[in-house]
VEXDREN-2710 file (C-alpha; in Angstrom, 1 decimal):
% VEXDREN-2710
k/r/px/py/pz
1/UNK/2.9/86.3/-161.2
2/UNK/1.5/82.9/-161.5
3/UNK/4.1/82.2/-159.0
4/UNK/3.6/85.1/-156.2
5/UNK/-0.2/84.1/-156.1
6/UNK/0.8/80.6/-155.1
7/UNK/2.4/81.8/-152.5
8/UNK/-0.6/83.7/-151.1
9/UNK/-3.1/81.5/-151.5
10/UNK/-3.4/78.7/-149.3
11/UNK/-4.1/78.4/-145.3
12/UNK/-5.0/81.8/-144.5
13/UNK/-2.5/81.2/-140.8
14/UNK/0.2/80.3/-143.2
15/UNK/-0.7/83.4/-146.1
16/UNK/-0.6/86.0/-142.8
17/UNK/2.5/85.3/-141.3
18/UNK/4.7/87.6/-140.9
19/UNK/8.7/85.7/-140.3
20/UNK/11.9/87.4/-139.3
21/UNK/15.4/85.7/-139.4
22/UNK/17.8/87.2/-137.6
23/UNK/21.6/86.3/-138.3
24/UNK/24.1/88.1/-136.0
25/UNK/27.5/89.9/-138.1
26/UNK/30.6/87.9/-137.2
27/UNK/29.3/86.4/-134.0
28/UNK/32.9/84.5/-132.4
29/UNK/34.5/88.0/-133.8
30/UNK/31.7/90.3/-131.9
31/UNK/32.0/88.6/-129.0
32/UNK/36.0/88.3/-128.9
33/UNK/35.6/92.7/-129.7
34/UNK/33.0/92.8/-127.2
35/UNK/35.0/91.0/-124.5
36/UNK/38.2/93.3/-125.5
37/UNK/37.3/96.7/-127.1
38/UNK/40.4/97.6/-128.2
39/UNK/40.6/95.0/-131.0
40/UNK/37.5/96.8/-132.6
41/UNK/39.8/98.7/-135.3
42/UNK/41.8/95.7/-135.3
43/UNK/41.9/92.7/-138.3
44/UNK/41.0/90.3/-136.0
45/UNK/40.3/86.2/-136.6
46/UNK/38.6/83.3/-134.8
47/UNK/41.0/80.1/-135.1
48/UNK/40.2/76.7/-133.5
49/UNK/42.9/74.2/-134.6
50/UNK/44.5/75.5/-137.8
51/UNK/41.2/76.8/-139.4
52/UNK/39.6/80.7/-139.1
53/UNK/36.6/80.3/-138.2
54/UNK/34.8/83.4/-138.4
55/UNK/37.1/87.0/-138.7
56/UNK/35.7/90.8/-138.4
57/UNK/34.8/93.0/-141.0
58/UNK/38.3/95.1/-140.8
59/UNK/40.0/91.9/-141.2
60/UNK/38.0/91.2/-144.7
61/UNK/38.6/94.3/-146.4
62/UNK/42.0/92.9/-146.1
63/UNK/41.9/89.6/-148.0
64/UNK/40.9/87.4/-144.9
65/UNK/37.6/84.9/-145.2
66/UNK/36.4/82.5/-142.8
67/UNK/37.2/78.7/-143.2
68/UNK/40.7/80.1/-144.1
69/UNK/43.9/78.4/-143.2
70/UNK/45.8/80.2/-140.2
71/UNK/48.7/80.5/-143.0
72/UNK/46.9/81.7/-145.4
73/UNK/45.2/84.2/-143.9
74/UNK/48.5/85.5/-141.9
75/UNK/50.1/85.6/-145.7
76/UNK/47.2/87.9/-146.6
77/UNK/47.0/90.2/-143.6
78/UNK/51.0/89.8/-141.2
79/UNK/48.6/92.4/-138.9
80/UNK/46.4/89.7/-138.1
81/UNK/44.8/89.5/-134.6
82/UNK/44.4/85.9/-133.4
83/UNK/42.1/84.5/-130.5
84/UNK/41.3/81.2/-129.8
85/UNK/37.9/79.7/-130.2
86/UNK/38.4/76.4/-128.7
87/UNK/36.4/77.3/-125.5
88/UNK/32.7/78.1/-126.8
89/UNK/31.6/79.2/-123.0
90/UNK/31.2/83.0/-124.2
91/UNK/29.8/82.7/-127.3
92/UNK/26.9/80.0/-125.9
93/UNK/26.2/82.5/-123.0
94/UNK/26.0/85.5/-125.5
95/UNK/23.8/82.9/-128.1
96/UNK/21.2/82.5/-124.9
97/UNK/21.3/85.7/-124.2
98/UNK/20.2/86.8/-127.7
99/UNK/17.5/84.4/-127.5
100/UNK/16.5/85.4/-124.5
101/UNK/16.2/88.9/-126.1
102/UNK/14.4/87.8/-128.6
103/UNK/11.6/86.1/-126.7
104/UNK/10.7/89.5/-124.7
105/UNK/9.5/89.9/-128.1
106/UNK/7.8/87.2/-129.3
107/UNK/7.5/83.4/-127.5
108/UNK/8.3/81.9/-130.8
109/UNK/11.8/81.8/-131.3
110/UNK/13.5/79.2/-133.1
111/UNK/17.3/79.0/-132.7
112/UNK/19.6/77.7/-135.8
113/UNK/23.3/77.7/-133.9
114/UNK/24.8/79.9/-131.8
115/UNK/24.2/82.9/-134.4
116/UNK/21.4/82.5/-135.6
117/UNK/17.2/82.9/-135.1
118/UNK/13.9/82.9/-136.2
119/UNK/11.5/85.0/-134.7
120/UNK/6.8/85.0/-135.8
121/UNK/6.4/88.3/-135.2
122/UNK/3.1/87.9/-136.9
123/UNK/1.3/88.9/-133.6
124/UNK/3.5/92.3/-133.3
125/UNK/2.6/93.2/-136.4
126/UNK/-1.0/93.1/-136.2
127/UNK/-0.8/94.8/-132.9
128/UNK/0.8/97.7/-134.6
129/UNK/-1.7/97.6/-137.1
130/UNK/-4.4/98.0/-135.0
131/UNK/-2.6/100.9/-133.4
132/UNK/-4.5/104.3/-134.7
133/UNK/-1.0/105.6/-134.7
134/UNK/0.6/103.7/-136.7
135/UNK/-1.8/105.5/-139.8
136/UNK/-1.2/102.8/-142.1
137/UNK/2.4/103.9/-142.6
138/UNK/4.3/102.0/-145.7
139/UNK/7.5/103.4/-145.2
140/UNK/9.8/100.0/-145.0
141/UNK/12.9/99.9/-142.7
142/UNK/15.9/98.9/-144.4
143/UNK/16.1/97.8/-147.8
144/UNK/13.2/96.0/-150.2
145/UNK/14.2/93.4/-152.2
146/UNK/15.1/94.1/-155.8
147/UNK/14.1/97.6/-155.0
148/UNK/10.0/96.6/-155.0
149/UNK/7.9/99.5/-154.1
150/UNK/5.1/98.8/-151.8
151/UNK/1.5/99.0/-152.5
152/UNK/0.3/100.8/-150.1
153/UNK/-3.6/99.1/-150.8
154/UNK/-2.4/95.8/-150.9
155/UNK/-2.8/93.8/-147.8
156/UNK/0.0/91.8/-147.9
157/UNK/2.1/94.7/-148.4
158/UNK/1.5/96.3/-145.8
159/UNK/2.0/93.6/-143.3
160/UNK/5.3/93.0/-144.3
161/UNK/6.9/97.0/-144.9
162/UNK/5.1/97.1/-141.1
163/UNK/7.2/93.7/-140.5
164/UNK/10.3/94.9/-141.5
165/UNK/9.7/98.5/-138.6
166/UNK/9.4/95.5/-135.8
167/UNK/12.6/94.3/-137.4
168/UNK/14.4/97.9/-136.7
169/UNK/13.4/97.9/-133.3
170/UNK/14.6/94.2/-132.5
171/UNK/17.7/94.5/-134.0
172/UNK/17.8/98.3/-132.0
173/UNK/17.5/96.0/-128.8
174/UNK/19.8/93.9/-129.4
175/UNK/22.3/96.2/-130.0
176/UNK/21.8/98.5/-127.0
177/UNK/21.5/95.7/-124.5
178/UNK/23.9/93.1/-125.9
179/UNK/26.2/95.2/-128.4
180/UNK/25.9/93.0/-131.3
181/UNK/24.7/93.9/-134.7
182/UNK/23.2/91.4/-137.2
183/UNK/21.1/91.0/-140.7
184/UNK/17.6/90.4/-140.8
185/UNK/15.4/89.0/-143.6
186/UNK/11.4/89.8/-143.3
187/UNK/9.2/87.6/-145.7
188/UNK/6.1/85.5/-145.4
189/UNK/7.7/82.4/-144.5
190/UNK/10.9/80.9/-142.6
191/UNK/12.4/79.7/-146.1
192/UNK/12.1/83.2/-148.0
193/UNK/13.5/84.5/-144.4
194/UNK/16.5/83.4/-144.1
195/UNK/17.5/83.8/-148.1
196/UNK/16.6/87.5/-147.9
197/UNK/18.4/88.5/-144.5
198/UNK/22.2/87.9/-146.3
199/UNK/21.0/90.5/-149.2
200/UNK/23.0/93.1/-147.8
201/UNK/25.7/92.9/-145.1
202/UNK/26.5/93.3/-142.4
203/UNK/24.2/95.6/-140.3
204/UNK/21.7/95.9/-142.8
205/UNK/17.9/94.5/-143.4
206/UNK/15.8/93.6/-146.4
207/UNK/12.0/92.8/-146.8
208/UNK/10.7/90.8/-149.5
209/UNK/7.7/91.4/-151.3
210/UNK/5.6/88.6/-152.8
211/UNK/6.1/89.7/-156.3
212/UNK/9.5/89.1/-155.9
213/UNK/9.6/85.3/-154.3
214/UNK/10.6/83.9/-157.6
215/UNK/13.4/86.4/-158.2
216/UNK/14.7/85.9/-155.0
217/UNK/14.5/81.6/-155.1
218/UNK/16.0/81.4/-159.1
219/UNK/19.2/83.5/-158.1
220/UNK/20.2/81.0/-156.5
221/UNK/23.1/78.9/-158.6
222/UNK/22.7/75.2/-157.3
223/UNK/19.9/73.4/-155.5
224/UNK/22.3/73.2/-152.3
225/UNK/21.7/76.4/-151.7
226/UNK/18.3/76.1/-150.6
227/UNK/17.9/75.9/-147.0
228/UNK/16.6/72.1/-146.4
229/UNK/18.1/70.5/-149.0
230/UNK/21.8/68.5/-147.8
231/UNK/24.8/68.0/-149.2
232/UNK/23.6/64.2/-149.8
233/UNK/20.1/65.3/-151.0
234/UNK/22.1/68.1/-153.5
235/UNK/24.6/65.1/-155.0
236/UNK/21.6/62.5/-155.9
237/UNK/19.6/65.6/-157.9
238/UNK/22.7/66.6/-159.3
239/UNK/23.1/62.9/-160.4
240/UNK/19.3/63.1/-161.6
241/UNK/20.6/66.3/-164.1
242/UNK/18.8/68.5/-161.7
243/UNK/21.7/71.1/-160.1
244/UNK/19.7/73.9/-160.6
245/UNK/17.0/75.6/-159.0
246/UNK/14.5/75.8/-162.4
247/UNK/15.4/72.2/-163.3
248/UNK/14.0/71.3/-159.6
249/UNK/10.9/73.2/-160.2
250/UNK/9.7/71.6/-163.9
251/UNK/11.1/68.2/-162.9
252/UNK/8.2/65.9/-163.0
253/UNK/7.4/65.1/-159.3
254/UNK/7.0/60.8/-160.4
255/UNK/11.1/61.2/-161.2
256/UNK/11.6/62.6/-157.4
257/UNK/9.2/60.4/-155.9
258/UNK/10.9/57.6/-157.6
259/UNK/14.8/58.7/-156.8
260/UNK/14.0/59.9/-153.0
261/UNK/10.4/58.7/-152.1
262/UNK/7.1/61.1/-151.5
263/UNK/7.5/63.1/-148.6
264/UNK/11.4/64.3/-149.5
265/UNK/10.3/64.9/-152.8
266/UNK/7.4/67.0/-152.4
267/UNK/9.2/68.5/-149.8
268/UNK/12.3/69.5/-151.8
269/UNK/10.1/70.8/-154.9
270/UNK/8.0/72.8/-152.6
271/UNK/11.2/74.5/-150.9
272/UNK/12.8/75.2/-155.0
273/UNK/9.5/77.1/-155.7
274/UNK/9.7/79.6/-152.3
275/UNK/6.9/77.4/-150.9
276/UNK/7.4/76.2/-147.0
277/UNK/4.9/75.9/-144.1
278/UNK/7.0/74.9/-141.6
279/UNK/6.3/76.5/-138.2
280/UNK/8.5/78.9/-136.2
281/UNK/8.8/76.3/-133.5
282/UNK/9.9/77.8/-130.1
283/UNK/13.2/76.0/-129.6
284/UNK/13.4/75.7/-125.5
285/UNK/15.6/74.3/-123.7
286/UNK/18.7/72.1/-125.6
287/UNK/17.5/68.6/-125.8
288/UNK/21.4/68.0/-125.5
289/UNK/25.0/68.7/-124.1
290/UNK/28.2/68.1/-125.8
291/UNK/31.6/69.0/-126.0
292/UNK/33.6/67.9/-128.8
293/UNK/37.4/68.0/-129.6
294/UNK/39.5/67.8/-133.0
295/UNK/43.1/67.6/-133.4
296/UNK/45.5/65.8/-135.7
297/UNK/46.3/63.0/-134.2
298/UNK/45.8/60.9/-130.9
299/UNK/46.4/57.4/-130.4
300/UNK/46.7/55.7/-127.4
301/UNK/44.4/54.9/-124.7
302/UNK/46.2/57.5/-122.1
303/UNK/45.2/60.2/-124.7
304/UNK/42.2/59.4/-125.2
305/UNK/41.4/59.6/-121.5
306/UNK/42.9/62.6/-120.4
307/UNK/41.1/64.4/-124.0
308/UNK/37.6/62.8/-122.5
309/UNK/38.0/63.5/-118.9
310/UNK/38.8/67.1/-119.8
311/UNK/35.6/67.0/-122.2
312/UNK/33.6/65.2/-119.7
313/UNK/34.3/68.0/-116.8
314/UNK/33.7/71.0/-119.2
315/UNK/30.3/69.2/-119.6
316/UNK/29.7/68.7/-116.0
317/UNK/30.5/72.1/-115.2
318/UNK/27.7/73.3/-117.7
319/UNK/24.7/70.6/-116.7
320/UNK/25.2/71.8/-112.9
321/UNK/24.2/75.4/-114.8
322/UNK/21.8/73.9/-116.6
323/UNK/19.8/72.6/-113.6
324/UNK/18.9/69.5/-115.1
325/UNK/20.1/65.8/-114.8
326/UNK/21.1/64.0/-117.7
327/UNK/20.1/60.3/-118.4
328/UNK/22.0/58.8/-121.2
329/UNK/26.0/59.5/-122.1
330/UNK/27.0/59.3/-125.4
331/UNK/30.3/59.3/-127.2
332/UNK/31.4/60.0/-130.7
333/UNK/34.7/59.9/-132.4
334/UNK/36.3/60.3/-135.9
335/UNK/38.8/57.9/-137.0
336/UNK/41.1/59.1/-139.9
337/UNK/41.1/57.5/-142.9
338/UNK/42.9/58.7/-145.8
339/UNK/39.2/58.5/-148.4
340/UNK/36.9/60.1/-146.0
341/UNK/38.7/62.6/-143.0
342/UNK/35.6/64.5/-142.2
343/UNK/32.5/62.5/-142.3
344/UNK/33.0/59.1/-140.5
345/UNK/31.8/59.2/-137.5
346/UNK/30.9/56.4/-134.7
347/UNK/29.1/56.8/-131.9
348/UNK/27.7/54.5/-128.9
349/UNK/25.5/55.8/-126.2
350/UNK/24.0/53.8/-122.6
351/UNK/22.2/54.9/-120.0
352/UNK/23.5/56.7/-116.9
353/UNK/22.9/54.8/-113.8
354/UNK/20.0/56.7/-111.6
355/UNK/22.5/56.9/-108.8
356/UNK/24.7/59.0/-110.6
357/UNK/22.7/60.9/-112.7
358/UNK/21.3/62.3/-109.5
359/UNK/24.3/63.2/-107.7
360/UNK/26.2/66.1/-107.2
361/UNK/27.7/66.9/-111.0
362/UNK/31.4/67.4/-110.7
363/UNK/32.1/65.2/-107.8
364/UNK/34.9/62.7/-107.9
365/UNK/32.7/59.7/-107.9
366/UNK/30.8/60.7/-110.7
367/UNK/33.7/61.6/-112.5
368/UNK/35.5/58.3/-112.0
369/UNK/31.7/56.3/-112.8
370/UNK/31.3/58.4/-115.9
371/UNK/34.9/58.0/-117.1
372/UNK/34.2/54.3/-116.7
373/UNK/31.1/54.3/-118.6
374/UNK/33.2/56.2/-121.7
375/UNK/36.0/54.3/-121.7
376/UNK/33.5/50.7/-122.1
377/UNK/31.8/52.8/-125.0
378/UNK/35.4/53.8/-126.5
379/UNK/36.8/49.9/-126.7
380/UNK/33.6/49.0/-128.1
381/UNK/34.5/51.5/-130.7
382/UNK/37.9/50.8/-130.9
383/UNK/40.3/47.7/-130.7
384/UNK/42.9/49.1/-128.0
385/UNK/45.0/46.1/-128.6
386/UNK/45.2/47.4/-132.4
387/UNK/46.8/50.7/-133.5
388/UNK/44.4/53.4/-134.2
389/UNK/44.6/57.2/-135.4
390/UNK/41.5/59.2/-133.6
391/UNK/40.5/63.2/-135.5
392/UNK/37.6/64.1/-133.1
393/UNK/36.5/63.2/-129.4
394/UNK/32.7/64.4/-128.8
395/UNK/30.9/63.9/-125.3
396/UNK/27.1/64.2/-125.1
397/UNK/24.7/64.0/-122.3
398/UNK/21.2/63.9/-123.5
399/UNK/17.1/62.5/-122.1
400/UNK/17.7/65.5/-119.9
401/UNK/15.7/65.9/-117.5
402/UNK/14.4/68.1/-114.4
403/UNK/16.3/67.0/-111.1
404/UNK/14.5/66.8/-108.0
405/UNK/14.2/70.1/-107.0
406/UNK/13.0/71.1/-103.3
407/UNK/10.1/72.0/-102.5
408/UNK/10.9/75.5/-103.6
409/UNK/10.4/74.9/-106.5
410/UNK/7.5/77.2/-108.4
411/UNK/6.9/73.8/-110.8
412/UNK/6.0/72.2/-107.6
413/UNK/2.9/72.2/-106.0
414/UNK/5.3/72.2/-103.2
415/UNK/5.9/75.8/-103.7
416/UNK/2.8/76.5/-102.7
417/UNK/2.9/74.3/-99.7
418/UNK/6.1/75.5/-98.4
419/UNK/5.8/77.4/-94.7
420/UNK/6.7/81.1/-94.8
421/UNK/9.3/81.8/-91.2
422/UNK/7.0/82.3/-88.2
423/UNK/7.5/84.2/-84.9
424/UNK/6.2/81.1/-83.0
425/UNK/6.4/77.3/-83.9
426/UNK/3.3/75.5/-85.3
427/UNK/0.9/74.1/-83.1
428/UNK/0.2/70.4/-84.6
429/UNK/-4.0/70.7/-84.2
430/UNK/-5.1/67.5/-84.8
431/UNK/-8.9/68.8/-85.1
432/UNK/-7.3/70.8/-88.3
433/UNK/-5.6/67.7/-89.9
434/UNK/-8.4/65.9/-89.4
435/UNK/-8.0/64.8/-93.9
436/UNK/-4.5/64.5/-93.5
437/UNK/-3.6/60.3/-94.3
438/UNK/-1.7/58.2/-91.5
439/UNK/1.4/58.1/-93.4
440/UNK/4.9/59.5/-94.0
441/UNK/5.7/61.8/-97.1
442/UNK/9.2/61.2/-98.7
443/UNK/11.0/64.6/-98.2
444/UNK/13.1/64.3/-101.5
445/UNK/10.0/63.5/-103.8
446/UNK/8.2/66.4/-105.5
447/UNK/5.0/66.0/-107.3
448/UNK/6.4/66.3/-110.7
449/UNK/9.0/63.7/-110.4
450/UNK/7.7/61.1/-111.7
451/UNK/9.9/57.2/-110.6
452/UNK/13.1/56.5/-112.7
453/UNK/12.5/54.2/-115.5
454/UNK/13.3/51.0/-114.5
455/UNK/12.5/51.6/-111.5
456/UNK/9.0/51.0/-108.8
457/UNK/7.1/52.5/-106.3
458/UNK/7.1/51.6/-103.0
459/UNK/5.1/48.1/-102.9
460/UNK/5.1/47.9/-99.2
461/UNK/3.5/50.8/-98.9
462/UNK/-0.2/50.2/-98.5
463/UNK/-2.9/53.4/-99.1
464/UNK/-5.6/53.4/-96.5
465/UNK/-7.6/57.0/-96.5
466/UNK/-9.9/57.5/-94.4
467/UNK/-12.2/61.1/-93.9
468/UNK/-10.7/61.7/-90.5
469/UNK/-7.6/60.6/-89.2
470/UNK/-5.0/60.6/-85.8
471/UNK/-3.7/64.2/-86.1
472/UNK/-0.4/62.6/-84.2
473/UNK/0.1/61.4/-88.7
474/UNK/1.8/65.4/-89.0
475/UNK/4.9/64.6/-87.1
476/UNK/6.0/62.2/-90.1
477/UNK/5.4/65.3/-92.8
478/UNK/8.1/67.3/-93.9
479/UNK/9.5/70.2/-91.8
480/UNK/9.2/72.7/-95.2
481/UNK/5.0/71.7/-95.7
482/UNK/2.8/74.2/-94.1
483/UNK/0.4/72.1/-92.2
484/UNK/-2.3/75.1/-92.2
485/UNK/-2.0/75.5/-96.0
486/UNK/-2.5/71.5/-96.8
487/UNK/-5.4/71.1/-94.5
488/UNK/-7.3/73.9/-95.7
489/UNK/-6.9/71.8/-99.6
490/UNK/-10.5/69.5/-100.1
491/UNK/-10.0/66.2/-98.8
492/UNK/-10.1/63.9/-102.0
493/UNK/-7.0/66.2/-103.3
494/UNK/-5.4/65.6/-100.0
495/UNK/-5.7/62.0/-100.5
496/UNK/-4.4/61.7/-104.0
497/UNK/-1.4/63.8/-103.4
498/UNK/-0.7/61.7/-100.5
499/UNK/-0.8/58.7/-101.9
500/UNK/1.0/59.7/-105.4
501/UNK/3.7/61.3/-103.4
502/UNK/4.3/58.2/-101.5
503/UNK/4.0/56.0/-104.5
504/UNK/7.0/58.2/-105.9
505/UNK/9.2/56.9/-103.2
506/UNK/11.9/54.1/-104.4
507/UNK/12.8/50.8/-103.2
508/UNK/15.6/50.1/-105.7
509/UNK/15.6/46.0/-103.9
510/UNK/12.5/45.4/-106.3
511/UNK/13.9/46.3/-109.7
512/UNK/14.5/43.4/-111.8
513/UNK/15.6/42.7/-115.6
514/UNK/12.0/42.5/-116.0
515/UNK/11.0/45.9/-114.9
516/UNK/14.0/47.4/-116.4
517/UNK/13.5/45.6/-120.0
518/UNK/9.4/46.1/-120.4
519/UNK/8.4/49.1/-117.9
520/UNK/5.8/46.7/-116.1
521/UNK/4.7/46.2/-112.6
522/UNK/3.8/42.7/-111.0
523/UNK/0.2/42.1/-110.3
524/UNK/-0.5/43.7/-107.6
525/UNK/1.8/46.6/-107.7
526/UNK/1.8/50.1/-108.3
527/UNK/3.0/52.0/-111.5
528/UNK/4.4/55.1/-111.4
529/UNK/2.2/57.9/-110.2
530/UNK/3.1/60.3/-112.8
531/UNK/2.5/57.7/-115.6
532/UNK/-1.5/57.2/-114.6
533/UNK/-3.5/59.4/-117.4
534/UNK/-5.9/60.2/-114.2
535/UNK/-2.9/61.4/-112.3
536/UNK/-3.0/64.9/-110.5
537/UNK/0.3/64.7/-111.2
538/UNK/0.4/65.5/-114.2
539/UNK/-1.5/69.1/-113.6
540/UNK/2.2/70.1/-111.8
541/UNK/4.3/68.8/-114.8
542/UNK/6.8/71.4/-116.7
543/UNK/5.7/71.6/-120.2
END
């Protein structure tokens, strides 16, 4: 008990929520069975290399597990259904798609991988609580943990049994929409989650009760199996006499502060007793882009190319999908050693050169610049002139960022600018663009772009407002700006998005080692627009 109430004391925000964690059944498998119904009765197995990687459920009533040998598994179960996995195009899609899903429930979605989420459906539930319908129903959906019965008075209670019906209907959605079914875990924070969802599989759902946090949490038979705590983190408690979960939770928190300093060790105690307040933190975007490749063997420098120009235009082909431009190439590898086959990896990174990040992705000339910038960060890697025995080849593209997007872009204030097709052409009325500043716009620039780093404004360029100005200034704007629109704007806003806008066009003849090295601007000059904390530019930003 002493333990429970710990639990729902505390921050009130942090005591109310209500988490789900949804982990889809056999993902690879679902969508390989989804792709091809007919292998739906089938044993069927994931491989990539010589490993299975994931198999259905037919397939494990035979004998077959994932992380299985190929041979192995074939030994068990001759009748054995075998895809490849190698290409992860399908199962990223059907991972977004999920997400996507999820969020037309609830804006805070945090992924884990492809196949897994967590989803606050805090809000939900208290909408559903304040439905007079919903009669303070305590009937829970699915399974309770170690077969709890609900209180129907207590608060808590009843915030989670109504959690675990919001559960039902997500994982109902999912499954009519995408055709995949998963496990869920409801409890009262991300930690508790996520150890309750793999109670009962697959299909299935389970709610935890607060009286039963610590039953849950000392089940567990070694520390590692706490979500948060590593492989590395598990070997130096194990080292410490502390492998299991009660051991963690008496230890004296001076021996863990001393062994892996304050924050880690408070941390890790905290996370042994059911305790986290981490936040469901909406995971957006990828920060990254990588494609990775493992094989045996590979050793020479032909092979190494030909494996990271196929890497590199697999990754192309998905940033063009991704709308963004990427800013900095990275590459990994793996070099075998007999000791350590799995975990020594090396990686350099540089930056992508603005010319190229902005082209066309997939061209031959990016190609050919970006093979040329992996091969420099290979031989820094690797002595070519030397043998050398190479596991793993891994591409990355990350500081992505939003390309310049026309002005039709709704995170542009150019949007909103943008003429709508007219029966007749505009009549350039000079006594209506009377605000408008004596000076050409750069076409290619929208507002929320801000100047590469490294890089500065136009320093020729010299702002002169004035209230009224020649009206002949129009013929320099762009043919995609509504004139009517931007002259009914107030003036002062039609002077500083004149002048940021222009400040946003590059001369690339003024960069220097100095600009690129410590982001400043000669005396005199102009910093980027965007940069300026009194910008109006940074009202039109993407969050």
């Amino acid at each position: 008990m002493r333990f429970s109430a710990s639990i729902a004391s505390g921050c009130p925000s942090l005591a109310r929520r209500v988490i789900l964690h949804l982990d889809m059944d056999c993902f690879y498998a679902q969508v390989e069975m989804i792709r091809n119904p007919e292998l739906r009765e089938k044993p069927l197995g994931v491989q990539q290399k010589t490993l299975m990687v994931t198999c259905n459920y037919v397939a494990r009533k035979l004998g077959v597990n994932k992380c299985m040998s190929i041979r192995e598994a074939r030994e068990k179960c001759p009748q054995l259904v075998l895809v490849s996995g190698e290409d992860l195009t399908h199962y990223r899609e059907m991972s977004y798609k999920v997400t996507g899903l999820l969020e037309e429930f609830s804006p805070r979605v945090e992924r884990l991988g492809f196949d897994e989420n967590f989803i606050d459906i805090t809000e939900l539930v208290e909408k559903r609580l304040r439905d007079p319908q919903c009669g303070g129903a305590m009937e829970a959906s699915g399974h309770v943990y170690n077969q709890q019965v609900p209180d129907a008075s207590d608060w808590t209670h009843q915030r989670l049994i109504v959690g675990s019906q919001v559960a039902a209907d997500i994982r109902a959605a999912v499954y009519s929409q995408l055709g995949l079914t998963g496990c869920a875990g409801v409890a009262s924070n991300k930690l508790l989650s996520k150890l309750v969802s793999g109670t009962f599989k697959p299909n299935q759902q389970t709610v935890l009760l607060p009286e039963s946090c610590s039953c849950l949490i000392n089940s567990l038979n070694h520390v590692h199996r706490i979500p948060g705590i590593g492989y590395k983190t598990a070997q130096r408690l194990e080292a410490l006499g502390l492998g299991s979960v009660s051991a963690l939770q008496s230890c004296p928190i001076t021996v863990l502060e001393k062994e892996l300093g304050a924050a880690v060790a408070h941390r890790i105690q905290m996370l042994s007793r059911g305790e986290d307040d981490s936040l469901v933190t909406p995971t957006g975007p990828p920060q990254s882009l990588s494609e990775e490749d493992s094989f045996k063997k590979c050793c020479t420098v032909s092979d190494v190319s030909a494996k990271l120009e196929e890497l590199l235009r697999l990754l192309l082909s998905r940033l063009s999908a991704d709308g963004r431009s990427a800013h900095t190439l990275r590459l990994t590898i793996r070099q075998f050693t007999p000791t350590n086959k799995y975990f020594n990896r090396e990686s350099r990174q540089c930056p992508i050169p603005v010319k190229v990040a902005q082209s066309r992705s997939g061209s031959a000339a990016v190609v050919s610049a970006l093979m040329e910038l992996l091969m420099k960060l290979f031989e820094k890697m690797i002595d070519v002139k030397m043998p050398f025995h190479l596991t793993l080849l891994n591409v990355c593209f990350s500081n992505l960022k939003a390309s310049r997007s026309s002005a039709s872009s709704r995170c542009s204030i150019g949007f909103y600018l943008t003429q709508k097709k007219l029966s007749k052409p505009l009549r350039k009325d000079s006594e209506s663009l009377r605000s408008v500043s004596d000076t050409a716009m750069a076409p290619s620039c929208t507002p929320h772009t801000a100047c590469p780093q490294g890089t500065e404004p136009n320093v020729g360029f010299a702002m002169d407002c004035k209230e009224s100005v020649d009206g002949d200034a129009v013929s320099s704007l762009p043919k995609s700006v509504d004139v009517n629109v931007f002259s009914q704007l107030p003036v002062e806003l039609q002077k500083e998005l004149m002048s940021e806008w222009k400040n946003q066009k590059i001369t690339p003849k003024i960069q220097t080692k100095k600009f690129q090295d410590k982001g400043k601007t000669s005396k005199g000059q102009r910093s980027s627009a965007a940069s300026h904390p009194n910008s109006l530019l940074k009202y039109f930003k993407p969050n």
